[in-house]
KESE-391968 format. One record per residue (C-alpha): chain; x, y, z. Coordinates in nm, 2 decimals. Layout:
BEGIN
[site 'A'; [X; Y; Z]]
...
This chain:
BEGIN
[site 'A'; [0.05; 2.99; -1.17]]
[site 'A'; [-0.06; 2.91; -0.79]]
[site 'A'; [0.03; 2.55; -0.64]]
[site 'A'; [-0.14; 2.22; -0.61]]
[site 'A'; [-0.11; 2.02; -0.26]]
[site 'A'; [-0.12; 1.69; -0.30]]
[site 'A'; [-0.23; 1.50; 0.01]]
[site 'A'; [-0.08; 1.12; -0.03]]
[site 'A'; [0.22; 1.01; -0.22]]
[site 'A'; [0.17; 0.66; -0.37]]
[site 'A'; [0.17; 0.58; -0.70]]
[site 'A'; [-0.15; 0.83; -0.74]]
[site 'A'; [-0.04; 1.12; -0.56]]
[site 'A'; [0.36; 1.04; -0.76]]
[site 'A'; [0.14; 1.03; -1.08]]
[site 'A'; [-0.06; 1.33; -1.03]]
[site 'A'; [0.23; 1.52; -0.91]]
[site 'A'; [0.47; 1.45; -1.19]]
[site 'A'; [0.18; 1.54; -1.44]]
[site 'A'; [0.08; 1.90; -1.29]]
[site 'A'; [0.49; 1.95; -1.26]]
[site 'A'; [0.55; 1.84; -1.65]]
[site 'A'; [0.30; 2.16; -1.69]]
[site 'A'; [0.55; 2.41; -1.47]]
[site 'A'; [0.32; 2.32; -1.20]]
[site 'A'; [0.46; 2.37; -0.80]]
[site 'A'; [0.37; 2.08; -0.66]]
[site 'A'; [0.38; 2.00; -0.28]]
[site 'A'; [0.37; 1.65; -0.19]]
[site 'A'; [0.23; 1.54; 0.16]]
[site 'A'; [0.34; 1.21; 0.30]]
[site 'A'; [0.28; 1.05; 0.63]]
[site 'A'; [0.56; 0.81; 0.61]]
[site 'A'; [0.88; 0.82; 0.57]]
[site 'A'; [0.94; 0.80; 0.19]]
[site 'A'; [0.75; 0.82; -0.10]]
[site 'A'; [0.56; 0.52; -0.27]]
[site 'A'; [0.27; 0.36; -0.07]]
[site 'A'; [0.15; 0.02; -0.12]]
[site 'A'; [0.29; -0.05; -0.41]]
[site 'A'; [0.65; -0.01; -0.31]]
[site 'A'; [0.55; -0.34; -0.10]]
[site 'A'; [0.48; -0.53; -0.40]]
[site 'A'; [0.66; -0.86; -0.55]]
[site 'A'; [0.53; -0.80; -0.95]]
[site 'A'; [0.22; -0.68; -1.07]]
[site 'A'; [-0.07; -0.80; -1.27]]
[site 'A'; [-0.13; -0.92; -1.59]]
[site 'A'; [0.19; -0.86; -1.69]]
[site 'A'; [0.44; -0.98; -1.43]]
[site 'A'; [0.60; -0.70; -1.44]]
[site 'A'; [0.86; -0.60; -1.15]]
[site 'A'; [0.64; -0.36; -0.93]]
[site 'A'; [0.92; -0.14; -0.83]]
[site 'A'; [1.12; -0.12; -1.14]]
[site 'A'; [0.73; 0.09; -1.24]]
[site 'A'; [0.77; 0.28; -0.91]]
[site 'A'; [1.12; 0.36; -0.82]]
[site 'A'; [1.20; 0.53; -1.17]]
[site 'A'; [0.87; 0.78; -1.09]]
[site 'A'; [0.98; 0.82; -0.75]]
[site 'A'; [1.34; 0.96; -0.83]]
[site 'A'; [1.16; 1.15; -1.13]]
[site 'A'; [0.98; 1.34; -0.83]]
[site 'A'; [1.31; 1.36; -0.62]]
[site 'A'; [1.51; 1.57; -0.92]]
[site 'A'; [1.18; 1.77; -1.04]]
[site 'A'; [1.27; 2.12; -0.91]]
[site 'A'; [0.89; 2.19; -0.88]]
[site 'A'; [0.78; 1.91; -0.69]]
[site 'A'; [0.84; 1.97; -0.33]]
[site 'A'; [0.85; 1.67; -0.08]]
[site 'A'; [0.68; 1.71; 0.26]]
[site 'A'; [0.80; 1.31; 0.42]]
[site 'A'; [0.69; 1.27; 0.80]]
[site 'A'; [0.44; 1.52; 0.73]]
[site 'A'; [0.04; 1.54; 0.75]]
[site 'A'; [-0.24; 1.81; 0.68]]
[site 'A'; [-0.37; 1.94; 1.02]]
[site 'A'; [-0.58; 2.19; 0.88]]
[site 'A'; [-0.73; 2.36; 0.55]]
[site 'A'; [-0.87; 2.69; 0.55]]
[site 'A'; [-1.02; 2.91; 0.24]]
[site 'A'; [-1.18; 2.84; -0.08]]
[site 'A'; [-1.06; 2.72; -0.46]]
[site 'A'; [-0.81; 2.96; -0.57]]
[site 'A'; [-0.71; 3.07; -0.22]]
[site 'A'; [-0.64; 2.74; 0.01]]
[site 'A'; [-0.46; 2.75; 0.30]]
[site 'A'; [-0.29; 2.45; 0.45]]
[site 'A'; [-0.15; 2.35; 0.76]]
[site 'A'; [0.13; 2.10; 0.75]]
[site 'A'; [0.27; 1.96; 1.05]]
[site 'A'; [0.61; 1.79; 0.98]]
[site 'A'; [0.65; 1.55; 1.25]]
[site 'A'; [1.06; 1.49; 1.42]]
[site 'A'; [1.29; 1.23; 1.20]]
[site 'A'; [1.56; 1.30; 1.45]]
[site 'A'; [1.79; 1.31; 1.12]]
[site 'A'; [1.96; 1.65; 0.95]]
[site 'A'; [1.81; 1.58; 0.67]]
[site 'A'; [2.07; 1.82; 0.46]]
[site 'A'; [2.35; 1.64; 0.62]]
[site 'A'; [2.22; 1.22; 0.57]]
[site 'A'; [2.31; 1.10; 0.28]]
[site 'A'; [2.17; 0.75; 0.35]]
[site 'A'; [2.46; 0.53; 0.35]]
[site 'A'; [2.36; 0.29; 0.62]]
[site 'A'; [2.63; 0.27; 0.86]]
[site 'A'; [2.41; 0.35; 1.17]]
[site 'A'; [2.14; 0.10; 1.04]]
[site 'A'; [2.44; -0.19; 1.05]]
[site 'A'; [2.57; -0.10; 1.39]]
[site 'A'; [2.23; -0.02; 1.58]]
[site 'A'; [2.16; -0.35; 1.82]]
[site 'A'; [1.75; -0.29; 1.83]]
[site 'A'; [1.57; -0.48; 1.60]]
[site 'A'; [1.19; -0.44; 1.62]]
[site 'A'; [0.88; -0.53; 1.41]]
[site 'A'; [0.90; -0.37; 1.06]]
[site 'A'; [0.59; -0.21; 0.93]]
[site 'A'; [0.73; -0.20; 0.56]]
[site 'A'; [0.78; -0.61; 0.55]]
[site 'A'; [0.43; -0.62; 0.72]]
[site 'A'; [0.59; -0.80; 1.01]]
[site 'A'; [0.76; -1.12; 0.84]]
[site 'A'; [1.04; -0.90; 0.93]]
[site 'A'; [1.23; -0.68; 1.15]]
[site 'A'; [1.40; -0.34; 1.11]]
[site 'A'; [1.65; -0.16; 1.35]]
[site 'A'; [1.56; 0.12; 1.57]]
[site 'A'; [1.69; 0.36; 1.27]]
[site 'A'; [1.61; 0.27; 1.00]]
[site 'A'; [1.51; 0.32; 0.59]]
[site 'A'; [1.18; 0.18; 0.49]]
[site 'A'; [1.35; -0.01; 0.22]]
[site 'A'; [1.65; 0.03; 0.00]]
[site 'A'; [1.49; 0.28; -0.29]]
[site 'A'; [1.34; 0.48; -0.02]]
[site 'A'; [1.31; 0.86; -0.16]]
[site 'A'; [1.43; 1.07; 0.00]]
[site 'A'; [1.73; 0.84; 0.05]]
[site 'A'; [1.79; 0.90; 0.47]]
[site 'A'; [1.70; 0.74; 0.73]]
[site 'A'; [1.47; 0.78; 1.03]]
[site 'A'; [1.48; 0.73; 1.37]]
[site 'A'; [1.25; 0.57; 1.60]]
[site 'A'; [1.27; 0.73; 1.94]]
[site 'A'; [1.02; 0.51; 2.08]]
[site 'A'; [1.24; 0.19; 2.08]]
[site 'A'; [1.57; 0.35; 2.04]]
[site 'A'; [1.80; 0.27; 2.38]]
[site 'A'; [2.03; 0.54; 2.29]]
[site 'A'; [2.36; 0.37; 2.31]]
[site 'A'; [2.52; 0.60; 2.11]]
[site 'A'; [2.67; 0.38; 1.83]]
[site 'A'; [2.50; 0.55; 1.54]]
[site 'A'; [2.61; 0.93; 1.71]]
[site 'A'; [2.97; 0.77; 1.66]]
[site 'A'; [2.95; 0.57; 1.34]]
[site 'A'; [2.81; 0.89; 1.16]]
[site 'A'; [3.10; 1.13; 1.05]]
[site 'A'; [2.83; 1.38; 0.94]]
[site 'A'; [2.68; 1.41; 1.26]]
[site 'A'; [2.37; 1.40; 1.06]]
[site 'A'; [2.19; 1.25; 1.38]]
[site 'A'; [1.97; 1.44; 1.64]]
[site 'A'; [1.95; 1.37; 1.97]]
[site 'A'; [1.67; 1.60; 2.05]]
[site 'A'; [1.40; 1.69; 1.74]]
[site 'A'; [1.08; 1.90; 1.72]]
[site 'A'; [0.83; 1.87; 1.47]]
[site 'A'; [0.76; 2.22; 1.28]]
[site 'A'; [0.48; 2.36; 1.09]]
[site 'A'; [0.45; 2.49; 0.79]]
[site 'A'; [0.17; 2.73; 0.57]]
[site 'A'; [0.14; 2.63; 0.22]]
[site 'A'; [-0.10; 2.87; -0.03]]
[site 'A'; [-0.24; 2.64; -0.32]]
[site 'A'; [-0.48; 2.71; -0.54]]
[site 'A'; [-0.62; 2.30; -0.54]]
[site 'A'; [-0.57; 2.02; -0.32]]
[site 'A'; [-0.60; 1.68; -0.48]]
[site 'A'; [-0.65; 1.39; -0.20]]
[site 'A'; [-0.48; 1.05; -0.27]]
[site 'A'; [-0.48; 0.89; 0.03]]
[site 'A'; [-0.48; 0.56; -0.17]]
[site 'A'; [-0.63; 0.24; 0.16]]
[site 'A'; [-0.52; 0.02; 0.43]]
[site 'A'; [-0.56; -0.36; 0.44]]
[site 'A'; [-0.84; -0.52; 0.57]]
[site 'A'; [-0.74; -0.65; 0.95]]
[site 'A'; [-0.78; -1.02; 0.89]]
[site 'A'; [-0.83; -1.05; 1.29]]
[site 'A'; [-1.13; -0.96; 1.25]]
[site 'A'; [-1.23; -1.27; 1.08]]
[site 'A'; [-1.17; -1.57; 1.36]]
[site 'A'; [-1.30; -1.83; 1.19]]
[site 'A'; [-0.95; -1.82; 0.97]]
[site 'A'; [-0.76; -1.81; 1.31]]
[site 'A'; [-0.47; -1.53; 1.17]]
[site 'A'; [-0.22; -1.47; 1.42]]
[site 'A'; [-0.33; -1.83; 1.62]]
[site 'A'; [-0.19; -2.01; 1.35]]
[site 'A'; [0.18; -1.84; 1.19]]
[site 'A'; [0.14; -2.06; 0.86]]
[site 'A'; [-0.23; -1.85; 0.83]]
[site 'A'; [-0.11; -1.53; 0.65]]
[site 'A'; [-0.24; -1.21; 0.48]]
[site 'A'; [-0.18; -1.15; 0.12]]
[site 'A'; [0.01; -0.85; 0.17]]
[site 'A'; [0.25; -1.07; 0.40]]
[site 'A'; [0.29; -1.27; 0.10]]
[site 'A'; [0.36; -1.02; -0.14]]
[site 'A'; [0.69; -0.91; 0.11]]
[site 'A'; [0.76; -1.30; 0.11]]
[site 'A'; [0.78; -1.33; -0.24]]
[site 'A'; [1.01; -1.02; -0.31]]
[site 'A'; [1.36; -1.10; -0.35]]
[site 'A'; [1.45; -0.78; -0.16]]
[site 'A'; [1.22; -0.88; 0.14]]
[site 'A'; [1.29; -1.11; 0.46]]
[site 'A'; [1.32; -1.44; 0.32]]
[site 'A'; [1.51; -1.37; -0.03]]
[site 'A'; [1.19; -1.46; -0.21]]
[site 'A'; [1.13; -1.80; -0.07]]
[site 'A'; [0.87; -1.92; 0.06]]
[site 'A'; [0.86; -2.07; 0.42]]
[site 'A'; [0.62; -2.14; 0.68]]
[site 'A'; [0.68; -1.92; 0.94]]
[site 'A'; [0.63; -2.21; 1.23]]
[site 'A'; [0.92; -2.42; 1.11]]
[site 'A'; [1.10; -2.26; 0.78]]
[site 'A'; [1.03; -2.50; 0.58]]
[site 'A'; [0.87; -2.51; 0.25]]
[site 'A'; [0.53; -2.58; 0.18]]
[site 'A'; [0.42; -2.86; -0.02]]
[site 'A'; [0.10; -2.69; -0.10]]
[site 'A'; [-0.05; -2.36; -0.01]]
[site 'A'; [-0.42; -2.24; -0.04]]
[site 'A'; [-0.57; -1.89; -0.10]]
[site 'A'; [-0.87; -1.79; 0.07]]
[site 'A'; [-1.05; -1.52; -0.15]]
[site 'A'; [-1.29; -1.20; -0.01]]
[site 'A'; [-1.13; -1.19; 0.32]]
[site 'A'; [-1.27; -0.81; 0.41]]
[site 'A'; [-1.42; -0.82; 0.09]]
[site 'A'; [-1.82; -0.84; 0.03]]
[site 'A'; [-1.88; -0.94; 0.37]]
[site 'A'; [-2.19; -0.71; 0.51]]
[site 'A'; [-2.16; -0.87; 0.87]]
[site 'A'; [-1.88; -0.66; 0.86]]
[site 'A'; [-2.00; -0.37; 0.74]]
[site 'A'; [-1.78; -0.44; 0.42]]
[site 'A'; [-2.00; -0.53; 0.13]]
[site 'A'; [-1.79; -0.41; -0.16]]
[site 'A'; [-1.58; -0.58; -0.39]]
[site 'A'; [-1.23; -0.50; -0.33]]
[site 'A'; [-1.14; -0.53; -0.71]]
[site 'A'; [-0.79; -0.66; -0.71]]
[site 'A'; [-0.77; -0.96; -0.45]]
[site 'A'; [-0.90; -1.22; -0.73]]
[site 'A'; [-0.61; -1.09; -0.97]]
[site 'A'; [-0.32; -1.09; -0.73]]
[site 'A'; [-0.43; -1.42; -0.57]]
[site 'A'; [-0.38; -1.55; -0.95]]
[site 'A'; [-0.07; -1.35; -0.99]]
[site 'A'; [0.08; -1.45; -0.64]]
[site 'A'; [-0.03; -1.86; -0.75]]
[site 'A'; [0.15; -1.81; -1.06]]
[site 'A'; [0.48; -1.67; -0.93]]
[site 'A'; [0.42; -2.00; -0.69]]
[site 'A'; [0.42; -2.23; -0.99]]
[site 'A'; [0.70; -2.07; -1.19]]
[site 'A'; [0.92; -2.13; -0.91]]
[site 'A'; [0.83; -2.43; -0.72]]
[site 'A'; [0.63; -2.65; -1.00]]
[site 'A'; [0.52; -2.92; -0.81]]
[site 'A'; [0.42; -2.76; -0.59]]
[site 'A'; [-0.03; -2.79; -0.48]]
[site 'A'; [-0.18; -2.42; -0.53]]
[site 'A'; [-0.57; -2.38; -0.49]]
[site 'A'; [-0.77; -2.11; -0.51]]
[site 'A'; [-1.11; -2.09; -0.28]]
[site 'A'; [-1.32; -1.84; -0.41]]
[site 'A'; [-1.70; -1.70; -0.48]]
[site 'A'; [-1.67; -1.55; -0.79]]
[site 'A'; [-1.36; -1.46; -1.00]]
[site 'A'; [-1.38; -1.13; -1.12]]
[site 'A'; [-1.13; -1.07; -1.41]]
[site 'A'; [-1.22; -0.77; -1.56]]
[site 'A'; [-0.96; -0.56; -1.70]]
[site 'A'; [-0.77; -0.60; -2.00]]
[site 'A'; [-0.63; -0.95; -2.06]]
[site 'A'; [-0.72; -1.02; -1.67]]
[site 'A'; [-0.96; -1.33; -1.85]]
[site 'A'; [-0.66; -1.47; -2.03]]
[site 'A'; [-0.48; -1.45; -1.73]]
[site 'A'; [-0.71; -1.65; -1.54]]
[site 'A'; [-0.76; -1.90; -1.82]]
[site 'A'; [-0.31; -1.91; -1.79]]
[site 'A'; [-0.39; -1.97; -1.46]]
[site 'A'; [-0.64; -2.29; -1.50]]
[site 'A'; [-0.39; -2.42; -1.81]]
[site 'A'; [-0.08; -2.41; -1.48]]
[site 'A'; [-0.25; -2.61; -1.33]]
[site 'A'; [-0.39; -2.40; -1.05]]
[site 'A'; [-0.70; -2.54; -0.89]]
[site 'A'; [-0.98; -2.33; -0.81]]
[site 'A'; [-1.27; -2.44; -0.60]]
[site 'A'; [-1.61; -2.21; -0.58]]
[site 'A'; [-1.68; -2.23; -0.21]]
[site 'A'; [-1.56; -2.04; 0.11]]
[site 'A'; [-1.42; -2.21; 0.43]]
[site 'A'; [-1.61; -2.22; 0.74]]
[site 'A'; [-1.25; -2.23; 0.95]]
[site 'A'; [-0.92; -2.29; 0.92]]
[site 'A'; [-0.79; -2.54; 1.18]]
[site 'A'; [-0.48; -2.70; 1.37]]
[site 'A'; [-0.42; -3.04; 1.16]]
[site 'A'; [-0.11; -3.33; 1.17]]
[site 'A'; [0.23; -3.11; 1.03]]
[site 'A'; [-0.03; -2.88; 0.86]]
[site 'A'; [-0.36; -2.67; 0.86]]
[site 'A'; [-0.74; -2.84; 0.77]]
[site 'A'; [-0.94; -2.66; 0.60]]
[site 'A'; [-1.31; -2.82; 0.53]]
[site 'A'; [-1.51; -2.67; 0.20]]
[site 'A'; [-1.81; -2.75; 0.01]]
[site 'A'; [-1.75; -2.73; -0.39]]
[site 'A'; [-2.04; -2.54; -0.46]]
[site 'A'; [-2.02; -2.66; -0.85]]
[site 'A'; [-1.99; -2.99; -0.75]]
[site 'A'; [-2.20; -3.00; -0.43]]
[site 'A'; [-1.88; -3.24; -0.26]]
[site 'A'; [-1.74; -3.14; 0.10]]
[site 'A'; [-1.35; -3.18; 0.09]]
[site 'A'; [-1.08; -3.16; 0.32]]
[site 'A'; [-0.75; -2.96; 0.24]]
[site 'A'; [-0.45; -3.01; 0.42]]
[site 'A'; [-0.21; -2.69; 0.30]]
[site 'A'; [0.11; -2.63; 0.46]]
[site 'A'; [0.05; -2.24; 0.40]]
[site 'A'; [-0.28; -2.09; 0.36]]
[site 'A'; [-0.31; -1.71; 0.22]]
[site 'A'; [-0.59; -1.46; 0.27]]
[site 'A'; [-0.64; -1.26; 0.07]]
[site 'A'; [-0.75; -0.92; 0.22]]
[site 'A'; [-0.94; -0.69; 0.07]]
[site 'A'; [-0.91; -0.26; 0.10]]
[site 'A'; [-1.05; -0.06; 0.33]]
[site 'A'; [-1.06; 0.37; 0.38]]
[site 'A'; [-0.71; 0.50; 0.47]]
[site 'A'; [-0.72; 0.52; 0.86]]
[site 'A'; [-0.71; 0.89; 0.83]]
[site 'A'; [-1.00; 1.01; 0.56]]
[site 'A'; [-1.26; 1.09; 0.82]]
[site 'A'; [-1.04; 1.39; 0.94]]
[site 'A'; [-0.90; 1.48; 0.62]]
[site 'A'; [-1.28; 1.47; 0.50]]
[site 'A'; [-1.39; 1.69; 0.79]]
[site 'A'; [-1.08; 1.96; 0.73]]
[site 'A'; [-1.19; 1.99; 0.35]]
[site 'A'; [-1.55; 2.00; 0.40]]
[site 'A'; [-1.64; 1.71; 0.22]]
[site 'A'; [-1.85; 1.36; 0.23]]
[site 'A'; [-1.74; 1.05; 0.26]]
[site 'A'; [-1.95; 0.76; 0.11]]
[site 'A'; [-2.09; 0.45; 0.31]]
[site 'A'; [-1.82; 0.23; 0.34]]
[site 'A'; [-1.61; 0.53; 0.42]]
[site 'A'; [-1.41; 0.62; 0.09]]
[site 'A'; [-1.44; 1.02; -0.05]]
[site 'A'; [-1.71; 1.08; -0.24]]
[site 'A'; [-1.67; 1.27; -0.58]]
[site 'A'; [-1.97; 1.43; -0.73]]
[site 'A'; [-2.05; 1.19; -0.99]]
[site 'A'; [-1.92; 0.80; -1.04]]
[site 'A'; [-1.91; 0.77; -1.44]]
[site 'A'; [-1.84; 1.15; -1.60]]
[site 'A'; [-1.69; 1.37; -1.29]]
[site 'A'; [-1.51; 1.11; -1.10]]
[site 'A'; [-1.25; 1.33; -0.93]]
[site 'A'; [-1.47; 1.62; -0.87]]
[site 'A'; [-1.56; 1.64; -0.52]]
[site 'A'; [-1.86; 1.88; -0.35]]
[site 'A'; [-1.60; 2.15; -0.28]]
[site 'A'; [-1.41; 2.32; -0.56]]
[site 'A'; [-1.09; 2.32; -0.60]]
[site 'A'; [-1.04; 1.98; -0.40]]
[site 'A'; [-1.04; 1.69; -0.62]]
[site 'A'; [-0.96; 1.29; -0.52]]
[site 'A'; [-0.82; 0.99; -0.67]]
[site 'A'; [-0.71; 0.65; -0.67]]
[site 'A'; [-0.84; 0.38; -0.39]]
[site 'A'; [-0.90; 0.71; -0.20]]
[site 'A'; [-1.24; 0.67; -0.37]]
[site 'A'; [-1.29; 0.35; -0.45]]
[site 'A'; [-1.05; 0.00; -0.45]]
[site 'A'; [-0.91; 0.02; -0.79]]
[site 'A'; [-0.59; -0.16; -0.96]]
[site 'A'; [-0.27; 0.02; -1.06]]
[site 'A'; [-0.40; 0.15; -1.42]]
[site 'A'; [-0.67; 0.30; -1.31]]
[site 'A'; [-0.51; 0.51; -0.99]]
[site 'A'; [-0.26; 0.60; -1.26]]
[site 'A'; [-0.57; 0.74; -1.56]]
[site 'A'; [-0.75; 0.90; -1.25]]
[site 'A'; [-0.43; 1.07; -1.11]]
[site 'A'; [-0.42; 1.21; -1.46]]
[site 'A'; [-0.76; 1.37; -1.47]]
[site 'A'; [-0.70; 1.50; -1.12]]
[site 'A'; [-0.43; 1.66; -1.21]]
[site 'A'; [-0.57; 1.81; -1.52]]
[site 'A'; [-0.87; 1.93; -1.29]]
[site 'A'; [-0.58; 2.13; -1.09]]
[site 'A'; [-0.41; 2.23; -1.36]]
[site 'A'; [-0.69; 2.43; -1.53]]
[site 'A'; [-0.76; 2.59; -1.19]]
[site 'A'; [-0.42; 2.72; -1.10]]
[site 'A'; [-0.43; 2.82; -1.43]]
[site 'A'; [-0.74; 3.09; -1.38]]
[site 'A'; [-0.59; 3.15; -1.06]]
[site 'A'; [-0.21; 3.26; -1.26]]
């Protein structure tokens, strides 16, 4: 049976992977970053269930690290594809680590000793990582990666490392892979809540995004799980949530619901109340959209926590006494008030991954409007794009929650599967 490249390895492209490999599949897994995992690695817990995000993930991720037919391509990307369904040709281009990677064996010594600490990507920049570095501690693979771009080479990690696992010189390499499919899960990037000035992010540091949150929440990220203002370190006596941020906004060319942002804003307020109860959450919002599976009840859990939601949207966010001011019209109740939060939380929405428009052209394939893949049909054929053979899914296509990346990663795979199949 031929093999399946998978372009994109979060929770989608882990999914689809591990279900074309349960089928004696090859299975070659593309990723841009240094480990496995995507977006959802980043996450506190997820929604409706409160469930640990990465005790989900991490047990997939070293299920594809021990699967002798998936194959792990880290630091990698797709430069070019060439051929037709049955007969693909891609081009891989694995980008320099400056790490043996068959010597590392991840135990952090030169991460303790390197002196260069830098803005960290992972944390979403509430916190800092060293010049070499692991994305986080359940990275997969387990090594670590170095940055040449702020590294001052003062040799400590050459000495600390008694593997000599280290390079001081790297090239990147390419490699040929024949597949029979190619299934794109690109999975999205977070709106750039710049773009909104009227909420004044990055003026203010006590304006944040939701994703900044999420890392501020974990217990494994910068601040132990505690939430602080970042202008002084204290904690907030209350904290506000600004909904659609990037989300069903057509002055910005983003007119689309972003799916999730009313579900984690109530998740992310409810973690807030189980661990500092007296603490003033509100929610501003146009519309709450709960509509998966015991999303309503969730909402109603919400309301009976005392979470207060308000239906209207801030015209700003501005500098106030000790805290922000934020000035919105109730648009049930018709009254202007004035909040004075001590935190306030956007809540951005999804965008295209920054990289589908050449992925798109190197497959031969549309994008849609807003700039996701288009598949051939949005209710039957969902994963089916206009070339055979390459199939997409997850928030490659559309935003989408966890459960439904996961059920489209299956029929993508499944899609795959039958193909490599003829092609065997």
């Amino acid at each position: 049976m031929a093999d399946v490249v998978i372009i994109g390895a979060g929770v989608t492209g882990i999914q689809a992977a591990l279900d074309l490999a349960g089928h004696g599949i090859d299975v070659h897994l593309i990723e841009r970053e240094p480990s496995i995992g995507g977006h959802m690695a980043q996450l506190d817990k997820t929604f409706p269930t409160n469930d640990c995000s990465m005790c989900i993930l991490s047990p997939k991720m070293m299920d594809v690290s021990r699967n002798p037919h998936i194959h792990i391509h880290t630091c990698s990307e797709v430069t070019a594809v060439e051929g037709e369904a049955g007969r693909f040709r891609v081009t891989v281009k694995k980008n320099p680590r400056y790490i043996d990677e068959e010597k590392c064996n991840g135990c952090g010594d030169c991460v303790l000793i390197c002196p260069v600490e830098v803005y960290n990507r992972f944390d979403a920049g509430i916190g800092v990582r060293k010049a070499i570095y692991k994305p986080h501690s359940q990275a997969v693979p387990d090594i670590v990666i170095k940055d040449p771009e702020h590294c001052i080479e003062c040799g400590l990690c050459y000495d600390i490392c008694d593997r000599e696992a280290i390079l001081k010189e790297d090239t990147g390499k390419e490699i040929l892979i024949e597949a029979s499919s190619i299934i794109i899960t690109t999975g999205y990037r977070v709106f750039d809540a710049g773009n909104k000035d009227q909420f004044s992010y990055l003026l203010f540091p006590d304006v944040i995004t939701s994703l900044e949150f999420e890392r501020m929440m974990n217990a494994s990220g910068p601040t132990g799980g505690q939430i602080q203002r970042l202008s002084d370190g204290k904690t907030p006596e209350s904290v506000v949530f600004v909904q659609c941020v990037g989300s069903r906004d057509a002055s910005i060319g983003r007119p689309y619901c972003s799916c999730v942002c009313c579900m984690y804003a109530i998740k992310n307020a409810l973690l807030i109340r189980e661990k500092y109860p007296d603490m003033d959450i509100t929610i501003l919002y146009m519309d709450i959209r709960a509509y998966g599976k015991g999303y309503e009840e969730y909402y109603e859990r919400a309301i009976n926590a005392g979470i207060r939601f308000i239906r209207g949207m801030p015209a700003e966010v501005i500098d106030g006494d000790d805290s922000l001011a934020i000035r919105v019209e109730n648009t049930e109740t018709g009254e202007v008030e004035l909040l004075t939060p001590g935190l306030v939380i956007l809540s951005v929405g999804m965008e295209p991954a920054f990289d589908s428009e050449k992925i798109a052209e190197m497959c031969e394939i549309p994008l849609e409007e807003a700039g996701f893949f288009s598949s051939t049909d949005d209710k039957v054929d969902t994963v089916a794009t206009i070339k055979p053979g390459i199939y997409v899914a997850g928030t490659a296509i559309s935003p989408k929650d966890i459960p439904d990346c996961v059920a489209q990663a299956g029929a993508a795979a499944m899609r795959a599967f039958i193909d490599s199949e003829r092609e065997g």
